[in-house]
Each structure stands twice: as structure tokens, then as C-alpha cells.
C-alpha positions as CSV (number, residue, x, y, z in Angstrom):
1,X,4.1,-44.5,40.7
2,X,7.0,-45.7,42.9
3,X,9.1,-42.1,42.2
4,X,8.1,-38.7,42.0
5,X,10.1,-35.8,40.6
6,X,10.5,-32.2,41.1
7,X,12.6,-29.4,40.0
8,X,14.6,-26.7,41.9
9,X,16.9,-24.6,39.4
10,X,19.3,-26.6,37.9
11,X,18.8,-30.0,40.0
12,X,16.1,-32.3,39.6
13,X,14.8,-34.2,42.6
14,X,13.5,-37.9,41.9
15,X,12.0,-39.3,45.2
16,X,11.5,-42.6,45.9
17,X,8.3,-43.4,47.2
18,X,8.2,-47.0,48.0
19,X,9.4,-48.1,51.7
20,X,10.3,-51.1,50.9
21,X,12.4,-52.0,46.9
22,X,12.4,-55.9,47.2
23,X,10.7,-57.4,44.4
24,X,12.0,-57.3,40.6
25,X,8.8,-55.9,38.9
26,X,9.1,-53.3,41.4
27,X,12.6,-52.7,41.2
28,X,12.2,-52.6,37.2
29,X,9.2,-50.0,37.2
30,X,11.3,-48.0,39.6
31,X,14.0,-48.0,36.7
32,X,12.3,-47.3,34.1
33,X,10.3,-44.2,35.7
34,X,13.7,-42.8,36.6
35,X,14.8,-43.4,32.6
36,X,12.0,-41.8,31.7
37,X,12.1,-38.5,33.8
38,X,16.1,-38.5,32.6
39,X,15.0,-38.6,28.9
40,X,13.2,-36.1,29.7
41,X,15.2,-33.7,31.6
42,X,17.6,-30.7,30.7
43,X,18.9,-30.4,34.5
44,X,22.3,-31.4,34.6
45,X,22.0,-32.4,38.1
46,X,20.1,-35.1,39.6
47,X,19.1,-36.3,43.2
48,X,18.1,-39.3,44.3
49,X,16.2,-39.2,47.6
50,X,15.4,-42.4,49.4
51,X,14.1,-40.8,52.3
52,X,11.0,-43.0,52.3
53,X,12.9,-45.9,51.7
54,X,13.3,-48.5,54.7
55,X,14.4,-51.8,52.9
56,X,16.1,-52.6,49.8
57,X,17.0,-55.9,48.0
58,X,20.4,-56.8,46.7
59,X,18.7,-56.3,42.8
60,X,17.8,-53.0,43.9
61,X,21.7,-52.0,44.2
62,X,22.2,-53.5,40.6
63,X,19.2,-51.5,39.8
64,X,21.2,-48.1,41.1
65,X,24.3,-49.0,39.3
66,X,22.0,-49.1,35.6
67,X,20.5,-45.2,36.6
68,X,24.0,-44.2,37.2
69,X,25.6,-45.6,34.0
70,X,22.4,-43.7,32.6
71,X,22.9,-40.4,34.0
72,X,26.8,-40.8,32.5
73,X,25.2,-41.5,29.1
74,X,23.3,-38.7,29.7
75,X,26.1,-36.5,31.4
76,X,24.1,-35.7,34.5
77,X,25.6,-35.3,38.1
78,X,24.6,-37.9,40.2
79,X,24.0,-37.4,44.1
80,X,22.1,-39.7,46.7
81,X,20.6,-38.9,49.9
82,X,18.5,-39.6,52.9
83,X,19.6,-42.7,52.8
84,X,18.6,-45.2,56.1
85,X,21.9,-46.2,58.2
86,X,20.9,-50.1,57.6
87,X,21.0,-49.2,53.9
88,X,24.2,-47.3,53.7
89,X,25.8,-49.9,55.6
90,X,25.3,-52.1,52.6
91,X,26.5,-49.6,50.5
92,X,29.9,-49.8,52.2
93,X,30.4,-53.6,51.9
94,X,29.7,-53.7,48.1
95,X,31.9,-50.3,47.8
96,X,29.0,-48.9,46.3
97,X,29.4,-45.6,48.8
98,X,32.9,-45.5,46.5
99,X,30.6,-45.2,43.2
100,X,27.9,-42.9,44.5
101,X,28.6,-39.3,46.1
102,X,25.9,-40.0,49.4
103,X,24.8,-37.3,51.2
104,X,22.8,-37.1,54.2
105,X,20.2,-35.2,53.8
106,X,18.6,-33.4,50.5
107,X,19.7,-30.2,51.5
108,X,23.5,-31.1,52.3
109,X,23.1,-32.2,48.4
110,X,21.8,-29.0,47.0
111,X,24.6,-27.4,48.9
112,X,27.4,-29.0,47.5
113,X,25.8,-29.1,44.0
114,X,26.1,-25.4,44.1
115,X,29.6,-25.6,44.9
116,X,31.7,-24.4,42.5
117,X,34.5,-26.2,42.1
């Protein structure tokens, strides 16, 4: 399974396993796992962890703007973390780091999403 989840109070951490998110079946099974855990969920707050992650394909961005129109329908809180410097790089030049709220690291995350604003 290319994601795991856990829960921690009110967020839910989805991790994503796989080093390297380059080919479509991949990327697909990786989509529907995380559609699956948010069908699933009550949490109203959801982080995605790509610490493991190394390399990701251009699909794999489209595949990130899908789970975020998702978690609208769903009307979840978003955040992303632990994301690889390469990575958020190419973030930046497709503005994508404009769409997603990025943090560093998974507890910089939880931090802010217990914020109250």
C-alpha cells in the first residue's frame, strides 16, 4: 500500500510511502487510497507527509491538485509537509506552493493546525 494513515486528535496523518511517485498506475493507486481514507474519516484536518518521498512526476502534481479538490468536497483542512527541497522547488514554478499551505516538517503542521485563528 503506497500510503499509510494515522490519527492524532483531530488531524489525520496520511504518509506517503513510496520514494519515488513516477508512474501513472502508481500515482492512481496512491489517489484512490487517499479517497478512500477521506471517505472514511471524520477528522477535519488532514496531513499529507511526503517525507519518504524523493522523486515525483509531473502527473503526480495533477494527482495532488484531485486530493485537494477532494478534501474541499469534503471540507477538510489540507496541509503538506516534509517535503524534499528538489520537490518544493517544483512546487514554486507551477505556483502550486500558492495552492497548498507546505510546512516543513509534520510537527510545524500540527502546530499551526492547533492554532486558533
Amino acid at each position: 500500500m503506497p500510503v499509510h494513515s494515522a490519527s492524532e486528535g483531530e488531524v489525520l496523518t496520511i504518509l506517503l510511502t513510496d520514494p519515488k511517485i513516477l508512474d501513472a498506475p502508481t500515482i492512481e493507486q496512491i489517489y484512490r487510497d487517499i479517497v478512500a481514507i477521506l471517505e472514511r474519516t471524520e477528522q477535519p484536518k488532514v496531513l499529507l507527509d511526503f517525507k519518504p518521498v524523493k522523486f515525483m512526476s509531473s502527473s503526480a502534481l495533477g494527482m495532488l491538485i484531485r486530493v485537494n479538490k477532494k478534501c474541499q468536497e469534503f471540507k477538510v483542512n489540507l496541509k503538506l509537509c516534509n517535503i524534499e527541497p528538489d520537490i518544493k522547488q517544483v512546487f514554486k514554478i507551477t505556483g502550486l506552493d500558492k495552492l497548498f499551505t507546505i510546512y516543513k516538517t509534520a510537527e510545524e503542521a500540527h502546530a499551526a493546525f492547533a492554532k486558533r485563528f
